[in-house]
C-alpha positions as CSV (number, residue, x, y, z in Angstrom):
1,X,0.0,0.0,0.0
2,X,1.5,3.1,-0.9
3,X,1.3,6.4,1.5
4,X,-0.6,9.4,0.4
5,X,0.9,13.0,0.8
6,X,4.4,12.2,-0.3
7,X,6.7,13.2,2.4
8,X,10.1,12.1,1.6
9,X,11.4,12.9,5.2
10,X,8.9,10.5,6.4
11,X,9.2,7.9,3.3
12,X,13.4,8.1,3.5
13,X,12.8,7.0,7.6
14,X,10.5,3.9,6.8
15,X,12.9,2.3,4.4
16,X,15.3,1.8,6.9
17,X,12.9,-0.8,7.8
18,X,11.3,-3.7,6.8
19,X,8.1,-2.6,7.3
20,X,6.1,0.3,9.4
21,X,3.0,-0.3,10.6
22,X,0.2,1.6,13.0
23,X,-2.5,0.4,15.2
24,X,-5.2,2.7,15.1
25,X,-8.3,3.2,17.2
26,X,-10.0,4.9,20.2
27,X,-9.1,4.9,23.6
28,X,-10.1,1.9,25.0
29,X,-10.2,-0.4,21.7
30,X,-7.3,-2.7,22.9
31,X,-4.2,-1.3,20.8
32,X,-2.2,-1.4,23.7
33,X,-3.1,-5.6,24.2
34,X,-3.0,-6.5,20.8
35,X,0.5,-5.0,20.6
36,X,1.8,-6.8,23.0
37,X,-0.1,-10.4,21.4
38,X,1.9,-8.9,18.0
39,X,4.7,-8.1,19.3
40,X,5.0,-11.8,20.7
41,X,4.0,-13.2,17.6
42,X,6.2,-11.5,15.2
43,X,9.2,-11.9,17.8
44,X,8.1,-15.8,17.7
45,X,8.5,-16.0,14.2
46,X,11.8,-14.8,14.7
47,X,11.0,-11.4,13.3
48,X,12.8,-8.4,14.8
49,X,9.7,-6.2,15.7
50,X,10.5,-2.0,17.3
51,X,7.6,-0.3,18.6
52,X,6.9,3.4,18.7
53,X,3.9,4.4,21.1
54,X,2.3,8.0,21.4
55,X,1.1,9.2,25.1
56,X,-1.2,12.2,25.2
57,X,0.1,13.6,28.0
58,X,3.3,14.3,29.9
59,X,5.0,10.7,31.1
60,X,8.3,9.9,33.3
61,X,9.8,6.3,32.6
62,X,13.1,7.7,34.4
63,X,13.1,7.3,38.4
64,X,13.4,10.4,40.4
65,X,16.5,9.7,42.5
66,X,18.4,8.0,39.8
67,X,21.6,9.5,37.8
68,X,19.8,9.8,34.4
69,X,16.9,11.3,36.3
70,X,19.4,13.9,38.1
71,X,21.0,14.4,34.8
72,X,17.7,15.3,32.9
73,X,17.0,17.3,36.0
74,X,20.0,19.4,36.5
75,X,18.9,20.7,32.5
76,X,20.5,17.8,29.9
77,X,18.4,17.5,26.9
78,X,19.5,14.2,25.8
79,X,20.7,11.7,28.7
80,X,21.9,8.0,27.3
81,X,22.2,5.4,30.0
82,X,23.3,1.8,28.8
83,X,24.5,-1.7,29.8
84,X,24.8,-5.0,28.4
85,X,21.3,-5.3,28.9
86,X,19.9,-2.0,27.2
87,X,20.1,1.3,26.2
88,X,17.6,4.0,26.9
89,X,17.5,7.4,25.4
90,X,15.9,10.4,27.4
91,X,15.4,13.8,25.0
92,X,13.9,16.6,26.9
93,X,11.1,18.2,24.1
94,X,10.7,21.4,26.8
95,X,9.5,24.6,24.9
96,X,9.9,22.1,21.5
97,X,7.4,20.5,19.3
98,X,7.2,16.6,19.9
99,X,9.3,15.1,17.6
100,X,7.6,13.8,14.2
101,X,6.8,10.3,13.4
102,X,10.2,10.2,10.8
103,X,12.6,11.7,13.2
104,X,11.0,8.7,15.9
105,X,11.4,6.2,12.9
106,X,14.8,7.3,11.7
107,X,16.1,6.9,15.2
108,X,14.9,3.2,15.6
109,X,18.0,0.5,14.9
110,X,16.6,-0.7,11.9
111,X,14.2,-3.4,12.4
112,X,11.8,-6.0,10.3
113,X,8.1,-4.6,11.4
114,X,8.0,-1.6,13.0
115,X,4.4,-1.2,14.8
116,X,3.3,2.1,16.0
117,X,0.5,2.6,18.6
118,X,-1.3,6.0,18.3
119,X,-0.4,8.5,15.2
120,X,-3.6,7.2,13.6
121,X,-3.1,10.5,11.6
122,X,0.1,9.7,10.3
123,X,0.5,8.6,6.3
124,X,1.3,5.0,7.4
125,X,-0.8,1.5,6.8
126,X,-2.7,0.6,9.4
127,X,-4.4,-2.1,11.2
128,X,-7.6,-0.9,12.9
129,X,-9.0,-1.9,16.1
130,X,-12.4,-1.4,16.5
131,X,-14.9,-2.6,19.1
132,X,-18.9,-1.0,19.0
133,X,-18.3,-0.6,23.8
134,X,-16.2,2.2,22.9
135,X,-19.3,4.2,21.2
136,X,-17.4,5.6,18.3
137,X,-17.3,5.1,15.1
138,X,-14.8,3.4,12.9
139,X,-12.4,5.5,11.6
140,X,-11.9,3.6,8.5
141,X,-14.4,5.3,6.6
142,X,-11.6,8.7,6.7
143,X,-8.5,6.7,6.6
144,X,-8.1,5.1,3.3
145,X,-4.1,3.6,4.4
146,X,-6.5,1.7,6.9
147,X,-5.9,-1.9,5.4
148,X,-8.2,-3.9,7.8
149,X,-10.0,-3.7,10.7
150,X,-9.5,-6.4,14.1
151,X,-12.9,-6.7,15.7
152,X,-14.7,-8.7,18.3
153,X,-17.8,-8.0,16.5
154,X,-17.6,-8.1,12.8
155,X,-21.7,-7.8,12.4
156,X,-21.5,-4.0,13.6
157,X,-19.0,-3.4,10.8
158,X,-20.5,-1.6,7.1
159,X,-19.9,-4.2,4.1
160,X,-18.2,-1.1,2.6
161,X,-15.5,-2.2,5.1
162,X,-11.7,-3.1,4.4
163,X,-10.6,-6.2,5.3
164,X,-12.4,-7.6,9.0
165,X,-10.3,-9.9,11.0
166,X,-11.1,-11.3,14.2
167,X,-9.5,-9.2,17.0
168,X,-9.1,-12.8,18.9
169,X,-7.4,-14.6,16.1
170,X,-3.6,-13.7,16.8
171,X,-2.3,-15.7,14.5
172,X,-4.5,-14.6,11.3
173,X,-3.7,-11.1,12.1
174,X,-0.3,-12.2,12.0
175,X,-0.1,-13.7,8.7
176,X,-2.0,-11.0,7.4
177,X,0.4,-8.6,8.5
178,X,3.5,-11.0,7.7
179,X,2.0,-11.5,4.4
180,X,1.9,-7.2,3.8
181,X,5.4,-6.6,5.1
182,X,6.7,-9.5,2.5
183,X,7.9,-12.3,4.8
184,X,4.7,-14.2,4.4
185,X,7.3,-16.8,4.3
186,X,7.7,-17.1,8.1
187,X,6.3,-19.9,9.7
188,X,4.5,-19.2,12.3
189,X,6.0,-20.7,15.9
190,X,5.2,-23.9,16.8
């Protein structure tokens, strides 16, 4: 599926990777779940899967106390604090915008799916998750890079709809996506 809008800052970020991908839906609809069911899935597969999430609101994943937290504190922008086991990356945005979705993407290690939660604006493809209990509607209908829609209830869906796949079925949603980022030749785990 090709993006609409032709922004080659965003386009020259998501060839780095095998494939970018968003999860779009209301608050409430279960992106958050079904990422982590994807992420398990893909990574099962032996796929190496990055994820980019969008919060709506200020968030601390440092600890107060801590050296990076005392860092970022003291007036750091960027504090990097690594190990053998990780690396984390803290950028202070302060009186900046919030970075865009191809300065995000162009700092991910380059990876085979890339699934982003949130930015259901953004010109990427995306996997919708709608369920009727959040009383909105689907936002397919506006969105045409929305390529198919997970759902627990299929019947409250338009016929006019892209393609429905059952928001329980982990493994078809899989494929599905497997089969749109090219490696529909990875067996699923056994």
């Amino acid at each position: 599926m090709s993006d609409q809008g032709g922004n080659p800052a965003l386009d020259a970020a998501k060839s780095r990777h095998g494939y970018v991908m968003g999860l779009a839906g209301w608050s409430g609809s279960g992106k958050t779940t079904l990422a982590e069911k994807l992420i398990a899935a893909l990574t099962a597969r032996g796929l190496d899967v990055a994820t980019i999430k969008h919060a709506h609101h200020a968030f601390d994943a440092d600890v107060p106390g801590k050296d990076s937290y005392r860092h970022r504190a003291a007036g750091a922008r960027q504090v990097i604090v690594s190990s053998q086991a990780r690396s984390v990356v803290f950028t202070e945005n302060r009186d900046r915008e919030e970075a865009p979705i191809e300065a995000l993407l162009a700092t991910l290690v380059p990876a085979d799916i890339v699934i982003v939660e949130g930015y259901k604006r953004e010109p990427i493809p995306k996997l919708e998750i709608f369920r009727t209990a959040t009383g909105k509607p689907p936002l397919f209908p506006n969105d045409p890079l929305i390529f198919a829609v997970a759902t627990d209830d299929a019947s409250a869906l338009p016929a006019s709809s892209p393609q429905i796949l059952d928001l329980n079925d982990i493994e078809a949603i899989t494929a599905h996506i497997c089969a749109l980022a090219g490696r529909g030749d990875v067996a699923a785990a056994s």
